[in-house]
N, C-alpha and C positions, 0 to 999 in steps of 0.2 A: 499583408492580406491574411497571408496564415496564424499572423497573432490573432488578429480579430476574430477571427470564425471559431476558431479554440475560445478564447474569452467569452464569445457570444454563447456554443452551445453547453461549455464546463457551469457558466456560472446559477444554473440550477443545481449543481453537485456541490459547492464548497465544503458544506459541512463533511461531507463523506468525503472529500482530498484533506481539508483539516485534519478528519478525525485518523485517517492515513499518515500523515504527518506525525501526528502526537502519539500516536500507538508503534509505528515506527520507531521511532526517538526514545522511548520506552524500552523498547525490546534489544534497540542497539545496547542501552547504557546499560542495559543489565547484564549481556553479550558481556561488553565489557568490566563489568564490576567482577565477575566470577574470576577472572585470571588473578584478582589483586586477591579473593579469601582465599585463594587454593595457598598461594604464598604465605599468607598470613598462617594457614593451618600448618603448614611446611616450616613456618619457621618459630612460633610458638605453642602449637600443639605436639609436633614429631619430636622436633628438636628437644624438648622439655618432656617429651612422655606423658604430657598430659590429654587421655584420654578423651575426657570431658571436653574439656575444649575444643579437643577433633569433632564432638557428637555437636556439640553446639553450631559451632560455623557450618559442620556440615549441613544439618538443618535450614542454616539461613541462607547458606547453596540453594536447598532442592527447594526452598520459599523461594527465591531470586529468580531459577529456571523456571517454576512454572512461572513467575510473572512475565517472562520471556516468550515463554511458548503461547501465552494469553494473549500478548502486544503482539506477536508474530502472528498467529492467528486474525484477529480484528482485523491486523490492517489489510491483509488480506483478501478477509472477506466484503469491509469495503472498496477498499480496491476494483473488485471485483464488478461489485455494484455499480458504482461509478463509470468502470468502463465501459459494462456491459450499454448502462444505460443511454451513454456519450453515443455508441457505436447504432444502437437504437432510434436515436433522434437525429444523428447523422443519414442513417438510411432513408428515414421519412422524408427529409428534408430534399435529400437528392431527389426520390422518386416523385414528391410532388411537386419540383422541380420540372422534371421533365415530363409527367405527366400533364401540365398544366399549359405546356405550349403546342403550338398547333401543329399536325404531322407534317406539315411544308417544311415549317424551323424546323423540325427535329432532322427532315432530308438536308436541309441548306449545309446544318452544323456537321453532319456528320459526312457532308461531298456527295450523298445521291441524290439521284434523279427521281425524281417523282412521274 
């Protein structure tokens, strides 16, 4: 039952859980590409003295991080969207729910007496 009600009010959002997904997945892999140049700098720029080399990779570092901080950001902010918006049409749906039946049910459901 809780599958369904998720499925029913998410599938207005997909593109914003997709685009959380893909922005996510971004910012991990780049997360993870940075420990492999640090090494690479460490062991063909240090090790070798070569300067240049260090300025280079580093560069495609602080390229790498912000694409990181860009993916981390996005997903984010749709995230955000999405949930907000879930938690939004969740509410309505409740209140006109119980707005919609009559004040006898709403005593029955809840054990008072009218």
């Amino acid at each position: 039952m809780l599958i369904t009600l998720i499925r029913q009010y998410l599938r207005p959002y997909r593109r914003a859980i997709a685009a959380v997904i893909v922005f996510q997945l971004v910012a991990t892999m780049a997360s993870l590409y940075l420990p492999s140049l640090n090494a690479d700098i460490i062991d063909n720029g240090v090790a070798r003295g070569d300067t240049g080399y260090i300025l280079d990779i580093g560069g495609v570092m602080l390229l790498i991080t912000v694409v990181q901080i860009v993916g981390s950001i996005a997903a984010v902010y749709f995230g955000a969207r999405a949930a907000m918006s879930l938690g939004r049409d969740l509410r309505s749906a409740v209140f006109h729910r119980g707005a919609s039946s009559s004040p006898s049910a709403r005593c029955r459901r809840s054990g008072r007496r009218r």
